[in-house]
C-alpha positions in Angstrom: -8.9 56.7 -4.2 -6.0 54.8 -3.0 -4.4 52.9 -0.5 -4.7 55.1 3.0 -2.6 54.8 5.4 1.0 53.3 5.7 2.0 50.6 3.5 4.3 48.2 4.7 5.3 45.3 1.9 6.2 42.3 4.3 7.5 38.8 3.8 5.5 37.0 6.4 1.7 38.7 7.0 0.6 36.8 9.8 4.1 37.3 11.8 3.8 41.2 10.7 0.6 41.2 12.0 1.1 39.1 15.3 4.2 41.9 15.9 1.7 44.6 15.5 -0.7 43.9 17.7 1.8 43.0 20.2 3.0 46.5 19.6 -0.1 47.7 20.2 -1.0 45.7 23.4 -5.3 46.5 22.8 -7.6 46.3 25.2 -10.4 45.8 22.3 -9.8 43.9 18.5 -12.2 43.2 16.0 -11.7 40.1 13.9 -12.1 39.0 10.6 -12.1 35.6 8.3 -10.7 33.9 5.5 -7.5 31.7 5.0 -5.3 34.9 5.7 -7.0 35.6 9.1 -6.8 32.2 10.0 -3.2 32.3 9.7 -2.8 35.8 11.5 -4.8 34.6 14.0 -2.1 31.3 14.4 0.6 33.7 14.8 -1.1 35.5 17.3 -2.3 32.5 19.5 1.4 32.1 21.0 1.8 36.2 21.5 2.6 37.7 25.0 -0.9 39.3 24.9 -2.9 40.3 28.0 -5.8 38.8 27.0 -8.0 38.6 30.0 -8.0 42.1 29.5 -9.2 42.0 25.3 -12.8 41.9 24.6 -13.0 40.8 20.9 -15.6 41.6 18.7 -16.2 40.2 14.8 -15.9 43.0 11.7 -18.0 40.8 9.9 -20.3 37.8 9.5 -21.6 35.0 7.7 -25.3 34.7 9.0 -23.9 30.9 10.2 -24.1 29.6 13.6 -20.5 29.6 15.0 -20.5 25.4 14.9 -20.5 26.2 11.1 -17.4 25.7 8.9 -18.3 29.4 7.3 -18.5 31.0 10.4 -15.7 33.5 11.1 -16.2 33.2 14.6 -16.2 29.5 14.7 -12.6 29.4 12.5 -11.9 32.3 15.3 -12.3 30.6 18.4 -11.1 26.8 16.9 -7.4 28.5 16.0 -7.0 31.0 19.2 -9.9 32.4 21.2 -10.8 29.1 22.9 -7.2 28.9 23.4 -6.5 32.1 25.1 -9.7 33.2 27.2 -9.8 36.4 26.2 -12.5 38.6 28.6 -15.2 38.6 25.9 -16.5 37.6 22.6 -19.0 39.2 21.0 -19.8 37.6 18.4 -22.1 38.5 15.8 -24.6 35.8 14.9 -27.4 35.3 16.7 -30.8 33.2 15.8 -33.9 34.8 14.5 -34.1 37.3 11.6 -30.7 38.8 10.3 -32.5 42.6 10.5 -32.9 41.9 14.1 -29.2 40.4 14.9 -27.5 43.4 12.7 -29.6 46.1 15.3 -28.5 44.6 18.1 -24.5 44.7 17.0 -25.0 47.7 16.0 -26.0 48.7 19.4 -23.0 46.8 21.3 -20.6 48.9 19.3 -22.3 52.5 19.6 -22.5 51.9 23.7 -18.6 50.1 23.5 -15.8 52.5 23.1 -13.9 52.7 19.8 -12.1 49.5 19.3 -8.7 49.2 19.7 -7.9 47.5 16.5 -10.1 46.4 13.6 -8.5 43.2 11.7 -9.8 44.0 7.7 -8.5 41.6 4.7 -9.7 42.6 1.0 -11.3 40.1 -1.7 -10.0 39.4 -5.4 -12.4 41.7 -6.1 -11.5 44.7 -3.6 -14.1 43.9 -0.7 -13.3 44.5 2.4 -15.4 43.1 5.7 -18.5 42.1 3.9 -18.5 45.2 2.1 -18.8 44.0 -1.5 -18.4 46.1 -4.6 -21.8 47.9 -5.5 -24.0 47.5 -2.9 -25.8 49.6 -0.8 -23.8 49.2 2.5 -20.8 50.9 0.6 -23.3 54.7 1.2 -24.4 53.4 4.7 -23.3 56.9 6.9 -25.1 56.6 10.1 -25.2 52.7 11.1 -22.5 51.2 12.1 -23.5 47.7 11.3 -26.1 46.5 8.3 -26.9 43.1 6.6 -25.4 43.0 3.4 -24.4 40.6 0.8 -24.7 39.9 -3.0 -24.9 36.8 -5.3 -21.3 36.2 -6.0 -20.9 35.5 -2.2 -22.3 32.8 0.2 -24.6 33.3 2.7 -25.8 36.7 4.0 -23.9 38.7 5.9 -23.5 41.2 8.5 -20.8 43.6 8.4 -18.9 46.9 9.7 -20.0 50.0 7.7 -17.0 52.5 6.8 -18.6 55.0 10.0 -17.6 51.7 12.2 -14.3 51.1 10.4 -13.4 54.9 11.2 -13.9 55.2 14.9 -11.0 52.6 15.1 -8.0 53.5 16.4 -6.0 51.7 14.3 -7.4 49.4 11.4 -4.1 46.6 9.9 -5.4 45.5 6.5 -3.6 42.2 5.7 -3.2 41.0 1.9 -1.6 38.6 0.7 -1.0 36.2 -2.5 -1.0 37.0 -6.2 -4.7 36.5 -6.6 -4.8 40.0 -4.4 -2.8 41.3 -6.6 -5.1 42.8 -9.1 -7.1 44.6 -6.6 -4.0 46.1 -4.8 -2.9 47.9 -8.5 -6.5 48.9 -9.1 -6.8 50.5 -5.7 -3.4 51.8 -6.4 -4.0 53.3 -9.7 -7.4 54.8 -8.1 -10.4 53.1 -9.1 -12.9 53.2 -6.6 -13.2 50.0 -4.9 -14.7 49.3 -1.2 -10.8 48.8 -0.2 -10.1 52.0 -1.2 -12.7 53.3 1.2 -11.0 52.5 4.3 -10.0 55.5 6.8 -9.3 55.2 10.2 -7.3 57.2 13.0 -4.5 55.2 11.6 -4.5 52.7 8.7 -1.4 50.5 8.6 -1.6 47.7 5.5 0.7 44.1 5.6 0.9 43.1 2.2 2.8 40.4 0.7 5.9 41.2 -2.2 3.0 38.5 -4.2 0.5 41.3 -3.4 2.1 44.3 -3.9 3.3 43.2 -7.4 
């Protein structure tokens, strides 16, 4: 295992990022949470972007309403989506049992084409989405969304399996700060965690100089 895909050490993440998917001009983009997206997503709220033409849809979930402070696609929509009116937002949470709301995402993203671009961070300890180290979502092969979640993390979770994270055309993995820094050399020097796991049609990662070590 290692890092797939092109690694590009940056200074600024979020203004990489922003740059990219400018680049990229998508007509689809997957989103994701955390400190790191909600600065990506900052950059990317003042980008030329067509988006009345983006449907956005969430790579993972806390099993929150969006009104809550853990959801990702509450922190989403507060720092750009209910800024920029983007043609859709699918977002993942819906009320009633989590079984049920994972089925019915999982169905959205069979019947919508492959998404443009899939936003993935990884955790201190090599997560990526809500895929968390040793659990059974890491061997999912035929879903393309599951519940997941273990007790080092809040909340449940839905998530992206690795089939979903493939069909992307392009997946950016943003990392950054030294507290990523230990999972960057582990996936470096191959040990097998869910970051390592990552394969798309193209795999580009933004990661910090504190990151890369």
């Amino acid at each position: 295992m290692e890092l797939s895909g092109d690694v590009r050490v940056v200074d600024d993440v979020p203004a990489a990022f922003a740059a990219l998917v400018v680049e990229r001009a998508p007509r689809s983009i997957a989103l994701s949470g955390a400190w790191l997206a909600r600065k990506c997503y900052q950059a990317l709220r003042s980008a030329p972007l067509d988006w009345p033409g983006i449907d956005v849809f969430f790579g993972d979930e806390r099993f929150v309403p969006p009104s809550s402070e853990d959801s990702n696609e509450g922190q989403a929509r507060r720092v750009l989506l209910d800024h920029v009116e983007p043609r859709a937002v699918h977002g993942m949470y819906a009320p009633g049992p989590i079984a049920r709301a994972a089925d019915a995402y999982d169905a959205l993203i069979r019947a919508s084409p492959p998404i443009d671009v899939i936003h993935l961070g990884l955790g201190p300890d090599g997560h990526t989405a809500s895929l968390f180290p040793n659990t059974d979502a890491l061997e999912e092969q035929r879903r393309y969304v599951v519940a997941n979640g273990d007790d080092l993390h809040p909340h449940p979770r839905l998530t992206f399996t690795f089939p979903a994270i493939a069909r992307a055309r392009l997946v950016v993995v943003a990392v950054s700060s030294a507290e990523k820094r230990e999972a960057v050399a582990r996936i470096r020097a191959g040990e097998d965690l869910p970051g390592a796991r990552i394969r798309a049609s193209e795999v580009i990662w933004l990661v910090d100089p504190d990151a890369w070590g």
